[in-house]
N, C-alpha and C positions, 0 to 999 in steps of 0.2 A: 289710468290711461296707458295703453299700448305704444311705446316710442318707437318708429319703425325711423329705419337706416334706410338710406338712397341704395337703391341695387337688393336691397331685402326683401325674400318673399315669405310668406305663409302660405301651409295649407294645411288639412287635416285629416290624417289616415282612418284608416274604416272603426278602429279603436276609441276615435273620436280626439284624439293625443293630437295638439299642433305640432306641425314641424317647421323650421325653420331653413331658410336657406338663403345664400348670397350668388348672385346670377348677374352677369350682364353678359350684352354678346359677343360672340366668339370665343367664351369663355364658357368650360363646363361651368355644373352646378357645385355647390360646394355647400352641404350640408352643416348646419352647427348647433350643436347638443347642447353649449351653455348658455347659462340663463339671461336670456334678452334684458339687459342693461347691468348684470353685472360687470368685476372687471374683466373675468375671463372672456368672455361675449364683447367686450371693447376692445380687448388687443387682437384676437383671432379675425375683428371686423377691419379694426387699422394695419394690422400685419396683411389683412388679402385685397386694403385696396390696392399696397403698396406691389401688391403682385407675389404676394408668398404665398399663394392658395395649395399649391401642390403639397409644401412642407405644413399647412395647418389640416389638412385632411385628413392626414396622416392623425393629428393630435387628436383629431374629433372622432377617430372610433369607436363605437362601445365596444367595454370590454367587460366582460365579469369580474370582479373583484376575486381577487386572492383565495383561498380558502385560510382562514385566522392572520389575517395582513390587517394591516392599521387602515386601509379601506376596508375590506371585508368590514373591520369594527363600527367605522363611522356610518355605511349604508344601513347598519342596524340601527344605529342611533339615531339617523334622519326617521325611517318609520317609527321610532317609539313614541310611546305614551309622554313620557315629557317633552320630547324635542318639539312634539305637535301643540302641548300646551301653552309654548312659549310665544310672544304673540307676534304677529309677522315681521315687523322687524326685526327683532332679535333673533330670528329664522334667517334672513336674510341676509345678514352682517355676520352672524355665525357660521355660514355656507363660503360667504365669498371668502372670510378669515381661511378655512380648513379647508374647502377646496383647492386654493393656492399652496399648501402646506402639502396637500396631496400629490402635487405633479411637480416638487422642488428636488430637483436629485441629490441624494445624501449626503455627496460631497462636490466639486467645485465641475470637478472632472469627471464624474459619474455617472453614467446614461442610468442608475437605480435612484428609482423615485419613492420617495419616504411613504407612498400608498403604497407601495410592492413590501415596505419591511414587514417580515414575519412578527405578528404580537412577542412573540416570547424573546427577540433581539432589538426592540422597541425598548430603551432603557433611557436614563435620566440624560446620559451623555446626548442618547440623539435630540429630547426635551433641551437639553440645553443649546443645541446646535441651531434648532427651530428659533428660541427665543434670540439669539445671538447675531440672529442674521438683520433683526432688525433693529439691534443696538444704538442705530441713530436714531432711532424715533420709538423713546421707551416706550410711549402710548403703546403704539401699535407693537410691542414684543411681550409688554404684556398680556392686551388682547389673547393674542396668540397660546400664549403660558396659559392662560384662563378658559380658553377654550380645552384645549388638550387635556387639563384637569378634569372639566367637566364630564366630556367624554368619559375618563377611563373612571369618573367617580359615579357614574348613572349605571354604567357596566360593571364595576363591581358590587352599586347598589340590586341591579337585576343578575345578577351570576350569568353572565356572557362566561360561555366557554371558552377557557384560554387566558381568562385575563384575573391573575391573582394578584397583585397589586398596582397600585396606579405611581409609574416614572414618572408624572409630573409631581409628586405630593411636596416632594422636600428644596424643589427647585423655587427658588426667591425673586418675585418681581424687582423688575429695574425701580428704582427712584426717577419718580418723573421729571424732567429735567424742561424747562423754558429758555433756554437761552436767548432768541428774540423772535420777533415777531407774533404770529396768531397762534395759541395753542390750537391743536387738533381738537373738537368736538366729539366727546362721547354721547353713548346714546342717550345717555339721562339728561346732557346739554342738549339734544334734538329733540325728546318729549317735553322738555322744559319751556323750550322755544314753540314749538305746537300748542302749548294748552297755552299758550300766552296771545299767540296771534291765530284765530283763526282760521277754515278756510274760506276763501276768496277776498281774502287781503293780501293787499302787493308784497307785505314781507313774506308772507307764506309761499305766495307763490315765486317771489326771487329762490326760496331757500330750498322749492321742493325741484326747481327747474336746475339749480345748482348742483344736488344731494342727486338727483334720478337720472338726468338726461347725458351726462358726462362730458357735458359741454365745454371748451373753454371759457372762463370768465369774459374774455374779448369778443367772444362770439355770441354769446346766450343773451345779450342785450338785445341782438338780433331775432333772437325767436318771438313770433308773432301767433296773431290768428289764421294767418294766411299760410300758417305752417301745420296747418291741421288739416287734416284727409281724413275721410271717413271711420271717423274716433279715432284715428291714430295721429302722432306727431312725428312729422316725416320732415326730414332736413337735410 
């Protein structure tokens, strides 16, 4: 199901491709390229109702990718043969991981973003910069480590030009650490939980409105039937 935002429009170019856009009045249109309910697509939407539309426009240009850039790399890897084999979530969760990785600038102060690095200065140090950044929540730096591997190990399984050996290979996952509270859910705890419950049982649907919609927990209590618009969930 389509979860549409207050102020979101659809429509779809002669291509037959939807496009996405956030509009209210007196306000131009403001076009947005990321994927409707990822994270990038939630902060670009919370960032323009707050009134940042002019500086998120900016972000949402297409642009061609690099010639042998660590984007260049990755839009290969979205069209291949395995990346498509992989089944849609894992598609999904691997896109929002390394897209975010794509638009991170290299260092603290750095308007270069780790898509713009040239493959051949793509080395362990920046892998380790990547994973390091999310050293509070090992889960999620390893992810990160694991995607990156993957990548450079599919491309030097196909001989992508440019890429002779893979920077992530020798780099070592964090030790996953609990200290309190709920551990973060992998995806093998989220198929786990699916083929346990379900669909149209009330845990499934707590878990999928929780997992999709990006709702606050304080608020998703609040979504109803009444919040459904012609196959969409509009709130």
């Amino acid at each position: 199901m389509l979860i549409k935002r207050r102020y979101m429009y659809l429509d779809r170019d002669r291509f037959g491709n939807d496009r996405v856009y956030l509009w209210r009045k007196g306000q131009p249109k403001l076009r947005v390229r990321a994927a409707i309910g990822s994270a990038e697509f939630d902060e670009i939407y919370h960032e323009w109702m707050r009134g940042a539309a002019p500086k998120l426009a900016r972000e949402t240009r297409p642009h061609k990718p690099i010639e042998q850039s660590l984007r260049w790399l990755v839009v290969q890897y979205y069209g291949s043969v395995a990346f498509k084999a992989l089944d849609p979530r894992t598609q999904h969760v691997t896109r929002l991981i390394v897209d975010k990785i794509m638009v991170e600038p290299i260092a603290p102060d750095s308007a270069f973003q780790f898509g713009n690095c040239p493959l051949d200065r793509f080395d362990a140090k920046a892998v380790r910069i990547i994973r390091d950044r999310r050293a509070d929540r090992p889960d999620a730096a390893n992810n990160r480590l694991r995607r990156v591997k993957q990548i450079f190990n599919w491309a030097l399984e196909v001989g992508v030009e440019g890429v002779r050996s893979n920077p992530a290979r020798d780099i070592k996952l964090f030790r996953p650490t609990r200290p309190g509270g709920f551990p973060e859910w992998t995806e093998q705890d989220i198929g786990s939980f699916e083929a346990r419950h379900a669909i149209g049982t009330r845990a499934r649907l707590a878990m999928a409105l929780l997992l999709y919609t990006g709702v606050r927990r304080s608020d998703v209590i609040r979504l109803g039937k009444q919040h459904i618009q012609g196959g969409a969930l509009v709130f």
